[in-house]
ZALUM-295973 format. One line per 5 residues: number of its first residue (from 1); their letters; for each residue x, y, z of N, C-alpha, C. Coordinates in nm, 2 decimals. Example, Ala and Ser with C-alpha at 12.3 -4.5 7.8 and 13.67 -1.06 7.14 Angstrom:
1	as	1.32,-0.57,0.78,1.23,-0.45,0.78,1.32,-0.33,0.78; 1.28,-0.22,0.71,1.37,-0.11,0.71,1.29,0.00,0.79
This chain:
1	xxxxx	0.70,0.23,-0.72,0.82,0.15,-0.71,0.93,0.23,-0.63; 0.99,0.17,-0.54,1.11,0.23,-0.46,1.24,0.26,-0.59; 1.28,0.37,-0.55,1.42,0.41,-0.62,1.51,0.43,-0.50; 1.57,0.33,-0.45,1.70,0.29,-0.37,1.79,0.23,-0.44; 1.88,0.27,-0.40,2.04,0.22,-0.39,2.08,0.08,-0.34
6	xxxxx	2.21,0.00,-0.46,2.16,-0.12,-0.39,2.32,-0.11,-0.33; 2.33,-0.02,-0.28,2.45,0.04,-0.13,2.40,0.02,0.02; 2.54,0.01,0.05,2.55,0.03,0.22,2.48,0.17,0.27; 2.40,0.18,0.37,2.34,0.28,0.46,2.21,0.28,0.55; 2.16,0.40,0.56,2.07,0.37,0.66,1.97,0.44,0.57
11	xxxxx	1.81,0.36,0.62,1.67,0.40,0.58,1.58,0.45,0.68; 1.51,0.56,0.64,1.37,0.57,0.75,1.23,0.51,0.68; 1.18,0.48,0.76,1.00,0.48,0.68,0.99,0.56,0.77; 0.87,0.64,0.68,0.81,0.76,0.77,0.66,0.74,0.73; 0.56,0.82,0.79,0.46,0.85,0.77,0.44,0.95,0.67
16	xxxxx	0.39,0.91,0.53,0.37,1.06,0.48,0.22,1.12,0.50; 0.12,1.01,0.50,0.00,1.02,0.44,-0.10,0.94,0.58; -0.13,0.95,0.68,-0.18,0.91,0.79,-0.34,0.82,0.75; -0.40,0.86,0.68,-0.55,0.78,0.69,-0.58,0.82,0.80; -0.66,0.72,0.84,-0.73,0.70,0.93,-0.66,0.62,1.05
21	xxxxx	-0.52,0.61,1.08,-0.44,0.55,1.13,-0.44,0.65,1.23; -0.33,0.62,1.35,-0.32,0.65,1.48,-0.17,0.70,1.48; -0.11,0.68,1.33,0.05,0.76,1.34,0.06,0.88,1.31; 0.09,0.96,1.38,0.07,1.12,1.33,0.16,1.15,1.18; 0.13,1.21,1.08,0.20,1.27,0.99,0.36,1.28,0.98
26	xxxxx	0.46,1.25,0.91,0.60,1.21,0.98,0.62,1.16,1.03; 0.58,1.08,1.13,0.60,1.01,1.22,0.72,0.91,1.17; 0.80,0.86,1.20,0.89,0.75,1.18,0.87,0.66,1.26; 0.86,0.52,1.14,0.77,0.40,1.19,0.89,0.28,1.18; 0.99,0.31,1.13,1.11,0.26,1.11,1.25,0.32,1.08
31	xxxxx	1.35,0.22,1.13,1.49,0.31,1.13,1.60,0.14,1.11; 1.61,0.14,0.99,1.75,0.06,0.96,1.84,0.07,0.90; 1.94,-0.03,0.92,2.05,-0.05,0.83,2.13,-0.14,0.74; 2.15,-0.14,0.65,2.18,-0.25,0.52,2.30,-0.19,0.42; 2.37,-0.30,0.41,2.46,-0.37,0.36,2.39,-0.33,0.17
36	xxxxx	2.28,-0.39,0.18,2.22,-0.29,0.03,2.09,-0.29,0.07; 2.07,-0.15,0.05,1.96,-0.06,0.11,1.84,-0.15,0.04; 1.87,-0.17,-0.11,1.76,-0.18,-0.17,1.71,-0.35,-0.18; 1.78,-0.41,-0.13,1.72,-0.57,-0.14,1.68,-0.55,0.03; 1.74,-0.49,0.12,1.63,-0.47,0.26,1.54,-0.44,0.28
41	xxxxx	1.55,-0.30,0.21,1.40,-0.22,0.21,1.26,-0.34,0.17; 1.32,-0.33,0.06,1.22,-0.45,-0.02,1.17,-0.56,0.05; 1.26,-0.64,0.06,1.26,-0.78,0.15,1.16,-0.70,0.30; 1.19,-0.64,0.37,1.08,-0.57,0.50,0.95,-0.52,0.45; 0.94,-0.50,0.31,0.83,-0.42,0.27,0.70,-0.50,0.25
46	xxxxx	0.76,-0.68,0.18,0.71,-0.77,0.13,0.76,-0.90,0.22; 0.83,-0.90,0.30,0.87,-1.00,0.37,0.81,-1.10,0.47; 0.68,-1.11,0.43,0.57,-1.21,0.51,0.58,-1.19,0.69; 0.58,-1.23,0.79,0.57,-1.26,0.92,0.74,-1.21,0.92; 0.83,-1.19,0.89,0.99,-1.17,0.89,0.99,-1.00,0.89
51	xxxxx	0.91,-0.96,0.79,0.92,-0.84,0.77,0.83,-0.75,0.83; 0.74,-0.61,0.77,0.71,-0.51,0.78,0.53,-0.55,0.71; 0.53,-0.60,0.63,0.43,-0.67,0.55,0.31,-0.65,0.63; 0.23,-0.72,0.71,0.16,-0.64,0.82,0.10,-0.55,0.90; 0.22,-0.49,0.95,0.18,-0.31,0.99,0.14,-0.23,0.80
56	xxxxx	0.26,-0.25,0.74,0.25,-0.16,0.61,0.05,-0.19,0.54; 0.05,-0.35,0.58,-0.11,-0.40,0.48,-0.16,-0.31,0.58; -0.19,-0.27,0.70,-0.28,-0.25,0.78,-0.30,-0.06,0.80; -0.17,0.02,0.75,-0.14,0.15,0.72,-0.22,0.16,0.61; -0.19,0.05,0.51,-0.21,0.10,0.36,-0.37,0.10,0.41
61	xxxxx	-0.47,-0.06,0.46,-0.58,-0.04,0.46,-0.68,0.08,0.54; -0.62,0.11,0.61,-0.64,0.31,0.67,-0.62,0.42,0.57; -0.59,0.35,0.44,-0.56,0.52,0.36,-0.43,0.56,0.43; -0.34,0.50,0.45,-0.19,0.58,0.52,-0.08,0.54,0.40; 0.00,0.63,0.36,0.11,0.57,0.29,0.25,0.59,0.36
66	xxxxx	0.31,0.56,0.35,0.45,0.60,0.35,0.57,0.68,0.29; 0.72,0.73,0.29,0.75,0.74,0.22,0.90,0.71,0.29; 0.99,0.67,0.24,1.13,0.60,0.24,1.28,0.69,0.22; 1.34,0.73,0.36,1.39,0.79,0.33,1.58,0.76,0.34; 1.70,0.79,0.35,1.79,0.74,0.31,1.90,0.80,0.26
71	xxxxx	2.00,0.72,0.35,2.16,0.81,0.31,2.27,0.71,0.32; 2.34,0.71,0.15,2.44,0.60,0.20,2.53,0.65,0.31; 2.59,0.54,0.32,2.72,0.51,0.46,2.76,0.42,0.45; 2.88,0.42,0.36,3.01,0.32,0.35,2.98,0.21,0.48; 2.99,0.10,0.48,3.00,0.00,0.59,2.93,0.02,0.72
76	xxxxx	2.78,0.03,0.67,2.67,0.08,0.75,2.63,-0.06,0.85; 2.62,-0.17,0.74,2.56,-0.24,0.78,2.65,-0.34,0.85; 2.84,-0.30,0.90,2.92,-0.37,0.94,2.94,-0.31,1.06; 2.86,-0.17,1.10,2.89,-0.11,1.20,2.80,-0.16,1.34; 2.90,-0.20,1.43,2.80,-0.26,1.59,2.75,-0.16,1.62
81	xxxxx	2.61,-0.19,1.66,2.52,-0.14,1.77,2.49,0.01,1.70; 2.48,-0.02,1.55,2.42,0.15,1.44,2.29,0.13,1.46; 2.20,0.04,1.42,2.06,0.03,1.47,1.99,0.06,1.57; 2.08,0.03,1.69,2.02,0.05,1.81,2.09,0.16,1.85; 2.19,0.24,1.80,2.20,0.38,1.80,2.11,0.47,1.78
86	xxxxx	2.07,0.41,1.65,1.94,0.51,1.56,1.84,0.51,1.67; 1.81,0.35,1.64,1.65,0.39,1.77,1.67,0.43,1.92; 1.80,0.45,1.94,1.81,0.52,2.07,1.79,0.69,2.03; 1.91,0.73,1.96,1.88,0.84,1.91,1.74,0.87,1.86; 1.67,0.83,1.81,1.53,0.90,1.80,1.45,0.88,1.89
91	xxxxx	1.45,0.78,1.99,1.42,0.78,2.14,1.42,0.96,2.23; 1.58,0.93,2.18,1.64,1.11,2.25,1.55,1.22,2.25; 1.55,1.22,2.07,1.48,1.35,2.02,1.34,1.33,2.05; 1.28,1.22,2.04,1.12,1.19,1.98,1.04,1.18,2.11; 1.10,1.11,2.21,1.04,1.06,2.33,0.98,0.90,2.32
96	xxxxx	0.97,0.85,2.21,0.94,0.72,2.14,0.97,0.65,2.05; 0.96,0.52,2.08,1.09,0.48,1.96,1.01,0.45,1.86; 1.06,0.43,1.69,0.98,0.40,1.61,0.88,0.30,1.64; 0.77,0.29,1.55,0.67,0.21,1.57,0.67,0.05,1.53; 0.75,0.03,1.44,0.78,-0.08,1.39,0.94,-0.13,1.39
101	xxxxx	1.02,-0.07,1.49,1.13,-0.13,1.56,1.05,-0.23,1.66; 1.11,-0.35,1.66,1.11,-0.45,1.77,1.20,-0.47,1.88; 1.12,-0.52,2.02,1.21,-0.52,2.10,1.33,-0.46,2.13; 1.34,-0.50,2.24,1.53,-0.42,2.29,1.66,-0.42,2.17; 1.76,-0.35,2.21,1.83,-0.35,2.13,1.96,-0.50,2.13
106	xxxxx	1.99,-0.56,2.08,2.09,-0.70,2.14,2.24,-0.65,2.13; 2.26,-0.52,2.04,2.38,-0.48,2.11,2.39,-0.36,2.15; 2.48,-0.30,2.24,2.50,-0.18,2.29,2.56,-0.11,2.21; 2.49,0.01,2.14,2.57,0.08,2.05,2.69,0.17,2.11; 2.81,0.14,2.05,2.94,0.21,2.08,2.94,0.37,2.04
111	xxxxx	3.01,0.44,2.12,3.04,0.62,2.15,3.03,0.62,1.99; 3.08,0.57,1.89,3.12,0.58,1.73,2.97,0.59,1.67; 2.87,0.47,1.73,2.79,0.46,1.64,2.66,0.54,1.67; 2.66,0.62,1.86,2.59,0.71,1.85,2.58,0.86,1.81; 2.70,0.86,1.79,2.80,1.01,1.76,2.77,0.94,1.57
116	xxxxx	2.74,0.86,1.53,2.72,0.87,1.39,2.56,0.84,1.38; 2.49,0.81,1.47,2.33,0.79,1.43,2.27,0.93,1.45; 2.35,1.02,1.52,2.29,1.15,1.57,2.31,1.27,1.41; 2.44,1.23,1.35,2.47,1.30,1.21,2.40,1.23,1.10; 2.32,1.11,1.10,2.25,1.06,1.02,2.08,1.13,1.01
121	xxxxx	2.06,1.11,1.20,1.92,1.18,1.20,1.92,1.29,1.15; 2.04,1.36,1.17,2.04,1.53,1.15,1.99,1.54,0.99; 2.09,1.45,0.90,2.13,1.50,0.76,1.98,1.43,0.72; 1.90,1.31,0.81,1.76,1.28,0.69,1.63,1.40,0.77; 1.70,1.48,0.85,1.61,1.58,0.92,1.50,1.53,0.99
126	xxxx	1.54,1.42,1.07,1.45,1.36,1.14,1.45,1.43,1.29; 1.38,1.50,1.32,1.36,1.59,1.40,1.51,1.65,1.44; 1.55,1.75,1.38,1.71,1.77,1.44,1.72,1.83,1.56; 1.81,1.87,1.60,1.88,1.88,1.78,1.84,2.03,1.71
């Protein structure tokens, strides 16, 4: 059972446990943000064709697990273009964007919200600078 916060901030899914899957160890398969962490996570985890539901059935059936990582941020989920900061920022560092981000980003993250996805990656030590 997840122990999240049902706060504003951002989440990673990561790789902890690979199987027989094609994601390397750590890997980050996801990067969002929510208004409350813990009815999002959830809802992406179990969320039919909407959600994560899917890749996660098809991780799990490889022997792969995951693990859920996370830091509040006051008015995470009110800030433009934080999402697509993050997956730009790990773009930066990674050379690839997570695995289970979709498509382009629909807004352009502002100087504020990549100057704050870069102190986010740092603090969940998603590969730091």
């Amino acid at each position: 059972m997840l122990h999240l916060p049902d706060t504003a901030g951002v989440f990673v899914i990561a790789c902890r446990f690979m199987g027989t899957t094609a994601h390397p160890l750590g890997a980050v398969l996801y990067v969002g943000v929510a208004e409350d962490m813990r009815r999002r996570v959830l809802s992406l985890l179990s969320g039919g064709k909407s959600g994560l539901h899917a890749p996660l059935r098809e991780l799990h059936e490889a022997g792969g697990q995951v693990d859920v990582l996370y830091v509040e941020v006051k008015g995470a989920g009110k800030m433009p273009g934080l999402e697509a900061a993050l997956v730009q920022e790990h773009m930066h560092r990674s050379g690839t964007k997570p695995a289970w981000n979709r498509g382009p980003a629909r807004t352009k993250p502002s100087p504020e919200a990549l100057a704050t996805a870069e102190h986010i990656l740092d603090a969940l030590r998603i590969l730091p600078r």
